[in-house]
C-alpha positions as a printed NumPy array, in Angstrom:
array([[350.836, 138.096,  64.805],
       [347.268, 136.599,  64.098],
       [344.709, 136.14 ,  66.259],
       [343.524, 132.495,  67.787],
       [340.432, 131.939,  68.404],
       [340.266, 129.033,  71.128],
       [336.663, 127.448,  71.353],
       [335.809, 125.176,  74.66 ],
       [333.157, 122.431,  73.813],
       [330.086, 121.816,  76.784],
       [331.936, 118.298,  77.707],
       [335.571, 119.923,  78.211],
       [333.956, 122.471,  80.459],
       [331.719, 120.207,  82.623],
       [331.863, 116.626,  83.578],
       [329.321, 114.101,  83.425],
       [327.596, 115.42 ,  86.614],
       [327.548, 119.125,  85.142],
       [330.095, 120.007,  87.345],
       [332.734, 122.613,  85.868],
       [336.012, 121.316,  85.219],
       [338.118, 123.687,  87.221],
       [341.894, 122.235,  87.413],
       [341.421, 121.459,  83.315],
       [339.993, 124.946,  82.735],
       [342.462, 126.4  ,  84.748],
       [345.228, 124.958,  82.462],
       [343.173, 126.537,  79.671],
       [343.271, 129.538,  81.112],
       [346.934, 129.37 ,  81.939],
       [347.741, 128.325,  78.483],
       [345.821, 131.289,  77.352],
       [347.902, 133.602,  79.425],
       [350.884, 132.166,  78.354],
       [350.069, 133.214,  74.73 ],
       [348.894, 136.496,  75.167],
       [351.683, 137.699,  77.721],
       [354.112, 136.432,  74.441],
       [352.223, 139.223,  72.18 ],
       [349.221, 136.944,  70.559],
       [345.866, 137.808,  70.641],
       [343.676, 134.815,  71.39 ],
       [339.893, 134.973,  71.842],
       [337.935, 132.138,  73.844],
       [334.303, 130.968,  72.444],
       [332.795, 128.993,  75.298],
       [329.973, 126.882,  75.241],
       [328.739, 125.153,  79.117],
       [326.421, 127.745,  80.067],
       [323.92 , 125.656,  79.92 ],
       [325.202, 122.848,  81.319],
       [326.162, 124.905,  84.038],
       [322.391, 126.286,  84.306],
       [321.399, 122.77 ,  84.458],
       [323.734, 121.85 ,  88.111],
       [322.522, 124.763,  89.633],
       [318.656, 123.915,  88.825],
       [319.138, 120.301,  89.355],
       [318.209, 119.545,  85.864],
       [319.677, 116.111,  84.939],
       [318.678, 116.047,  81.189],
       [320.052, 118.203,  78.447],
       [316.304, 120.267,  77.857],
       [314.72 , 119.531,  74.636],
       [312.66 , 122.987,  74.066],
       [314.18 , 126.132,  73.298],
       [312.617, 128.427,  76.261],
       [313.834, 125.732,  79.109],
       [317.256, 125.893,  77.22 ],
       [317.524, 129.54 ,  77.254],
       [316.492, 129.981,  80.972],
       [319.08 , 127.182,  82.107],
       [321.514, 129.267,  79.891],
       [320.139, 132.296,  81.865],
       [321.428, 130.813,  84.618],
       [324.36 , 129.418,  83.98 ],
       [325.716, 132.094,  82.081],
       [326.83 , 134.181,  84.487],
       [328.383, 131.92 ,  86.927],
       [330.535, 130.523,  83.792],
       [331.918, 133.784,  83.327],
       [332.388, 134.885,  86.746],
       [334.638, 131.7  ,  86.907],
       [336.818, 132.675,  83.559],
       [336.958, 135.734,  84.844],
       [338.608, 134.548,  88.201],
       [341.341, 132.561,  86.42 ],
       [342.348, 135.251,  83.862],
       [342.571, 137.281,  87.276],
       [344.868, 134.818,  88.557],
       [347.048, 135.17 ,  85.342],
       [347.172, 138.831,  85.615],
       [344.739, 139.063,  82.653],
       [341.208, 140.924,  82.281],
       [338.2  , 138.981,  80.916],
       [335.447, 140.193,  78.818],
       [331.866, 138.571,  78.081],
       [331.004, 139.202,  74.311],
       [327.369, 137.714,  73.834],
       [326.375, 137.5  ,  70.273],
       [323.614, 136.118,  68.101],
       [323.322, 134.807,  64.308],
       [321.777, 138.504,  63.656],
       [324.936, 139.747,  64.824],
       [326.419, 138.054,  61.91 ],
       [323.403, 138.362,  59.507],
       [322.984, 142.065,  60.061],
       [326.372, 144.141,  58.254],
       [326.262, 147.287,  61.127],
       [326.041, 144.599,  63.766],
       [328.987, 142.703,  62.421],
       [331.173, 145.306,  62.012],
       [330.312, 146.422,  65.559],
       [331.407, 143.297,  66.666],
       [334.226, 143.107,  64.967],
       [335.443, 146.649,  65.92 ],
       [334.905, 145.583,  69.59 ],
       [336.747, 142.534,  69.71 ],
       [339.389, 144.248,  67.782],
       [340.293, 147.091,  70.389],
       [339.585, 144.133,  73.223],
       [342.293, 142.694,  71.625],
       [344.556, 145.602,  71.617],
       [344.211, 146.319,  75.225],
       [345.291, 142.653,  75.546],
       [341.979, 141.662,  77.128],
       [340.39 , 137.948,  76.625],
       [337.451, 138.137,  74.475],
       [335.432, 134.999,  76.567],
       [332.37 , 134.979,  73.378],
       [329.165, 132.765,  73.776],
       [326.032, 132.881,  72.167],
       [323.31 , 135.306,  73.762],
       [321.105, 131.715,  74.241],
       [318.681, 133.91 ,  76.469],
       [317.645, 136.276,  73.386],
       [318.348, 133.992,  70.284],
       [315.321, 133.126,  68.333],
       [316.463, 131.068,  65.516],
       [316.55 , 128.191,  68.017],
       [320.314, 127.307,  69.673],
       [321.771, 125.751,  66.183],
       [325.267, 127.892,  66.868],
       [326.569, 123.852,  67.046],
       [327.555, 123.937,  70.221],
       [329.134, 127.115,  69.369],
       [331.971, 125.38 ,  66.519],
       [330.519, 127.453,  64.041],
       [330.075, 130.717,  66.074],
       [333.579, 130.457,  66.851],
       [334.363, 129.569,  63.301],
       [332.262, 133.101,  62.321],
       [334.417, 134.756,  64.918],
       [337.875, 133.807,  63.444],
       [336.99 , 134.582,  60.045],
       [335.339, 137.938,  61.476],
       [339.226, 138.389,  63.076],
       [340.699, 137.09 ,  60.303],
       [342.434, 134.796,  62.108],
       [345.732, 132.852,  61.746],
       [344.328, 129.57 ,  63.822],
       [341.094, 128.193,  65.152],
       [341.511, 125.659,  67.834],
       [338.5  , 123.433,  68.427],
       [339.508, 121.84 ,  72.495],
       [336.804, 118.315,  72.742],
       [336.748, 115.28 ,  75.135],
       [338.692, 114.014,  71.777],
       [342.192, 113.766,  70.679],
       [340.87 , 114.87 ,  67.186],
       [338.556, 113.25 ,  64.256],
       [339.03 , 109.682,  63.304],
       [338.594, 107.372,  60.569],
       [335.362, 106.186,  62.585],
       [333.522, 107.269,  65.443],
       [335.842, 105.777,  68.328],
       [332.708, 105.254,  70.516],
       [331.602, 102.56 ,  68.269],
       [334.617, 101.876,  66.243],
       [337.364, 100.185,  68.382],
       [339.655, 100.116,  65.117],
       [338.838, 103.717,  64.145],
       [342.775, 105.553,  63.404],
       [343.014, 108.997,  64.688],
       [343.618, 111.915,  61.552],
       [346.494, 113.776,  61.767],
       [345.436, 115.759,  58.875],
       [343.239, 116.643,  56.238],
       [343.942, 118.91 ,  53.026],
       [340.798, 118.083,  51.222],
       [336.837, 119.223,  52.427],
       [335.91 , 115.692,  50.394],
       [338.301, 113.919,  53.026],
       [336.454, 115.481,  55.653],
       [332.937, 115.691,  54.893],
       [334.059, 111.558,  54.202],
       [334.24 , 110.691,  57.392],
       [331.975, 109.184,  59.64 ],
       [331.999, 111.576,  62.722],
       [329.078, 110.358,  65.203],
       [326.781, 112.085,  66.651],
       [326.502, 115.073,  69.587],
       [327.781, 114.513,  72.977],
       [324.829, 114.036,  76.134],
       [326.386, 117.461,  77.279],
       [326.493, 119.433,  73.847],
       [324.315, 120.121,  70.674],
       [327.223, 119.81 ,  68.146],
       [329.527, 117.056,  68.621],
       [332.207, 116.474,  66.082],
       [329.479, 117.252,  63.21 ],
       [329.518, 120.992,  64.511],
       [333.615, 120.609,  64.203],
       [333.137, 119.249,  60.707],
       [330.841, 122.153,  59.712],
       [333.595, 125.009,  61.796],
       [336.427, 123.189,  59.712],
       [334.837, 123.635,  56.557],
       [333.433, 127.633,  57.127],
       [337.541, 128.333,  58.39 ],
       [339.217, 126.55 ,  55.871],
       [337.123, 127.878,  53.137],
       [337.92 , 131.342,  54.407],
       [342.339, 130.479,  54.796],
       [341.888, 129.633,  58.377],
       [343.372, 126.789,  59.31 ],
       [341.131, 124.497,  62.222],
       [343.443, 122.255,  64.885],
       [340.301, 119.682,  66.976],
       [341.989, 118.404,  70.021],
       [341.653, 117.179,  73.534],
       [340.871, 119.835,  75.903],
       [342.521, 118.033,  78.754],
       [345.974, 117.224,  77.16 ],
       [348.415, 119.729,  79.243],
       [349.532, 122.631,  77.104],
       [347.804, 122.065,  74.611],
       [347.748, 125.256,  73.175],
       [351.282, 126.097,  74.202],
       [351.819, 122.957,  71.566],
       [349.461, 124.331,  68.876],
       [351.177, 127.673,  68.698],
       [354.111, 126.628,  68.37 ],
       [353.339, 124.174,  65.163],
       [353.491, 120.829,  67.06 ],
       [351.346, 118.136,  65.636],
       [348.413, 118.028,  67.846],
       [344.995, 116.016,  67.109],
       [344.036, 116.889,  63.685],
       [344.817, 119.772,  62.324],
       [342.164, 120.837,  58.996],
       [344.257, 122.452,  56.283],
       [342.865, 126.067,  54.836],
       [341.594, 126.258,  51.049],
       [344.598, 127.839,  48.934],
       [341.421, 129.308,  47.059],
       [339.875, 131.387,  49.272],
       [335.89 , 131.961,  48.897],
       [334.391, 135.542,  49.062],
       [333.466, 136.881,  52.509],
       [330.028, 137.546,  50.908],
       [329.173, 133.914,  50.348],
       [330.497, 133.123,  53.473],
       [328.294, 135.019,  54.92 ],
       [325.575, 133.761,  52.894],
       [326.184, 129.957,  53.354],
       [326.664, 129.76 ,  56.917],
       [325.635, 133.467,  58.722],
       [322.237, 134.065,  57.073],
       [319.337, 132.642,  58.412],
       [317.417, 130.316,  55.603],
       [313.618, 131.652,  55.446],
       [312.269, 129.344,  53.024],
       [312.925, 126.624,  50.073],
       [312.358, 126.889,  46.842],
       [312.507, 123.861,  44.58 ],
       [313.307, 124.113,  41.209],
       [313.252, 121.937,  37.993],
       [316.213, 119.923,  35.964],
       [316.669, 122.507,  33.653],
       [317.161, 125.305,  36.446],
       [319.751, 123.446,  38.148],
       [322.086, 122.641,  34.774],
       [321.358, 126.821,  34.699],
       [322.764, 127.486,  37.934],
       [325.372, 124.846,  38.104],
       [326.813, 125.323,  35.018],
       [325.856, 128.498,  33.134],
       [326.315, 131.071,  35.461],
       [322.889, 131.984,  35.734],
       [320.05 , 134.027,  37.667],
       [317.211, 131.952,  38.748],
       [314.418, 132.745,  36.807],
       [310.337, 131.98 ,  37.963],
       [310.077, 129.792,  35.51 ],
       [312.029, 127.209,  36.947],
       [310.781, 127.514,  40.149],
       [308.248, 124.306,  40.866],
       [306.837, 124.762,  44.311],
       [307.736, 127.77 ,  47.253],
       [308.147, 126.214,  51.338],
       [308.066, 128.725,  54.32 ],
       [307.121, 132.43 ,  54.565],
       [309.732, 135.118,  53.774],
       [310.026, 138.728,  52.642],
       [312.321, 140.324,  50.035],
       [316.14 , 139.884,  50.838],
       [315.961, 136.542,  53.153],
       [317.89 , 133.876,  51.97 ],
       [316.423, 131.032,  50.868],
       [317.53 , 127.273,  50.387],
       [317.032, 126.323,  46.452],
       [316.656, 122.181,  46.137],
       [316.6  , 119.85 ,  43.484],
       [312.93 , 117.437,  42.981],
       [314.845, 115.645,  45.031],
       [315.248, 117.701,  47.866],
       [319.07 , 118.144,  47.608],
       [320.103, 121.427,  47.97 ],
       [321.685, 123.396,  45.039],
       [322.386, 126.776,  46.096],
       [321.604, 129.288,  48.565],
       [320.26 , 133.182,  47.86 ],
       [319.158, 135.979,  48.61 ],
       [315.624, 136.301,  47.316],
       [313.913, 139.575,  45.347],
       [310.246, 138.047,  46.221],
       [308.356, 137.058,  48.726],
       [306.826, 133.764,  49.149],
       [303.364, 135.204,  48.777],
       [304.505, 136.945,  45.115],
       [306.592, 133.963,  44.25 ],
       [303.837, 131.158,  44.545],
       [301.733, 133.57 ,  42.191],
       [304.451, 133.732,  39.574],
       [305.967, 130.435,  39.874],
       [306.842, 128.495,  36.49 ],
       [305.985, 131.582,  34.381],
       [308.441, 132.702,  31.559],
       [309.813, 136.927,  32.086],
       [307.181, 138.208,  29.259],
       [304.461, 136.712,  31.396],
       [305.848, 137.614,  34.566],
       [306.228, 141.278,  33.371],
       [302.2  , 141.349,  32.364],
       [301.093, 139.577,  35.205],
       [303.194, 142.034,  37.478],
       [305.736, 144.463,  35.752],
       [306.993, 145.44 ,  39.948],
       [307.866, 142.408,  40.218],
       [312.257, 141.619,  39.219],
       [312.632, 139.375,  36.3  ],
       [314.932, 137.272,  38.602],
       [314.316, 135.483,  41.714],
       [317.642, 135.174,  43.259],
       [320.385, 136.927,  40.927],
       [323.722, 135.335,  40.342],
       [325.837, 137.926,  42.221],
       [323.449, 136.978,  45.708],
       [323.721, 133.225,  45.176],
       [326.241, 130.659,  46.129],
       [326.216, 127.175,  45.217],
       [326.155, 124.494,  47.174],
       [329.025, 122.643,  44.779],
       [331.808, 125.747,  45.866],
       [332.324, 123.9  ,  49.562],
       [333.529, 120.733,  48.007],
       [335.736, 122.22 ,  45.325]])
């Protein structure tokens, strides 16, 4: 049977006054036990440590700078998994904490690592309860309130479901905080559809919101996982979802599946710098297949090394594509806009290609 991966947004797992939710989480939990006491595997990617940090410290506000987020998460951390790990007791069940980073996903030794543990976790029938390591991550907390971490970790798993649980029944036609006549979707077959509608914006508790569950929706489906969002609080809720009952929205997965390397690339890969490039290098790159060359490269943004990815934008700013880069920013501002015969006597080291074809993924692939 495949795996589900079950992911717990900040405002499911405490309430307005950063208090856990214990009798909801409990039903969670019981849920959980439920399916894995039936033979499934089913991981749970929880986000609230911080929000937890924050009750014990008195801290009111959601904090704004990265080192008093990852000291509230330092805090809270702990005391959110002692608690899962008290009601998977009650059910009989072991809990494990799995703390991971985006290196753990940028970095191929690390991933498979991670994937091998969570694996045999899984075969010992053990609860995988995954967060982000908050207290060590350096490319700021942008995990989306963990949607796309968990998104990482079902298509790590190669999962059958991903089940995003919100304060929501699922996504609607508007945001229903605003909207009074926005319809709740059932479904959506299409990225288009979804990237269509107008989501809102991140709860007071969480950094994500239903933007991060647009974002999870789109990595799953794009790698045959299909994404149900629903309301955390709706008993048996994932009782309902396993067995196929219509529940919130459920995200259909891409018949077409895209390659786990550009996967990995568009969402796993931290982006080190920009490069913009001219009219003629995007027709290239859109539509012939093509490396990108220096000579369509018009200006170089941030600092980066030799096999970072890079964002590559339009004049306009939109982005194109995303690569891996053979240059650093340093070389690449020297040899920027220069045809290959001049590149090669400026600085024969130097690749002919910036980013070549087979370590570039365009932008265009998510909405196909």
């Amino acid at each position: 049977m495949k795996t589900i991966v079950v992911k717990v947004g900040s405002s499911t797992v405490a309430d307005d006054q950063l208090r856990l939710r214990r009798r909801l989480l409990a039903g969670v939990a019981a849920d959980i036990a439920d399916l894995v006491h039936a033979g499934r595997r089913v991981v749970l990617v929880s986000s609230g440590a911080i929000a937890c940090g924050q009750h014990v410290l008195g801290v009111t506000e959601r904090p704004r700078l990265v080192p008093a987020l990852q000291a509230a998460s330092a805090v809270g951390q702990g005391r959110l998994f002692a608690h899962y790990e008290r009601l998977f007791a009650d059910q009989e069940l072991t809990a494990a904490q799995v703390l991971l980073t985006s290196d753990d996903f940028s970095r191929r030794t690390s991933y498979v690592n991670a994937r091998n543990t969570l694996r045999r976790l899984l075969s010992w029938s053990v609860v995988p309860v995954v967060n982000e390591n908050d207290t060590t991550a350096t490319d700021e907390i942008r995990f989306g309130d963990n949607d796309v971490l968990a998104a990482q970790v079902a298509i790590m798993l190669g999962a059958g479901t991903l089940v995003l649980l919100t304060d929501q029944d699922g996504l609607y036609t508007g945001d229903p905080r605003r909207d009074p006549g926005a319809r709740l979707v059932a479904r959506v077959d299409h990225p288009r559809d979804l990237t269509a509608l107008d989501v809102g914006g991140a709860s007071q508790r969480g950094a994500g919101g239903m933007r991060g569950k647009v974002a999870a929706a789109l990595m799953a489906g794009a790698a045959g996982v299909g994404t149900v969002i629903a309301n955390g609080s709706r008993p048996g809720v994932l009782r309902d979802v396993a067995a196929g009952e219509p529940v919130g929205t459920f995200v259909a997965p891409r018949p077409t599946r895209v390659s786990a390397f550009k996967l990995w690339l568009r969402y796993a890969k931290p982006v080190r710098g920009t490069l913009e490039i001219d009219a003629g290098a995007v027709r290239a790159l859109a539509t012939g297949g093509s490396s990108l060359l220096p000579v369509g490269v018009r200006d170089v943004h941030g600092a980066f090394v030799p096999g970072d990815a890079v964002a590559i934008v339009d004049r306009q700013g939109a982005e194109v594509a995303r690569g891996l880069t053979t240059m650093s920013a340093r070389d690449l501002r020297r040899v920027r806009g220069l045809r290959s015969d001049e590149l090669r006597a400026l600085n024969p080291q130097l690749d002919d290609e910036v980013v070549h074809r087979d370590s570039l993924v365009l932008s265009a692939e998510e909405a196909e």
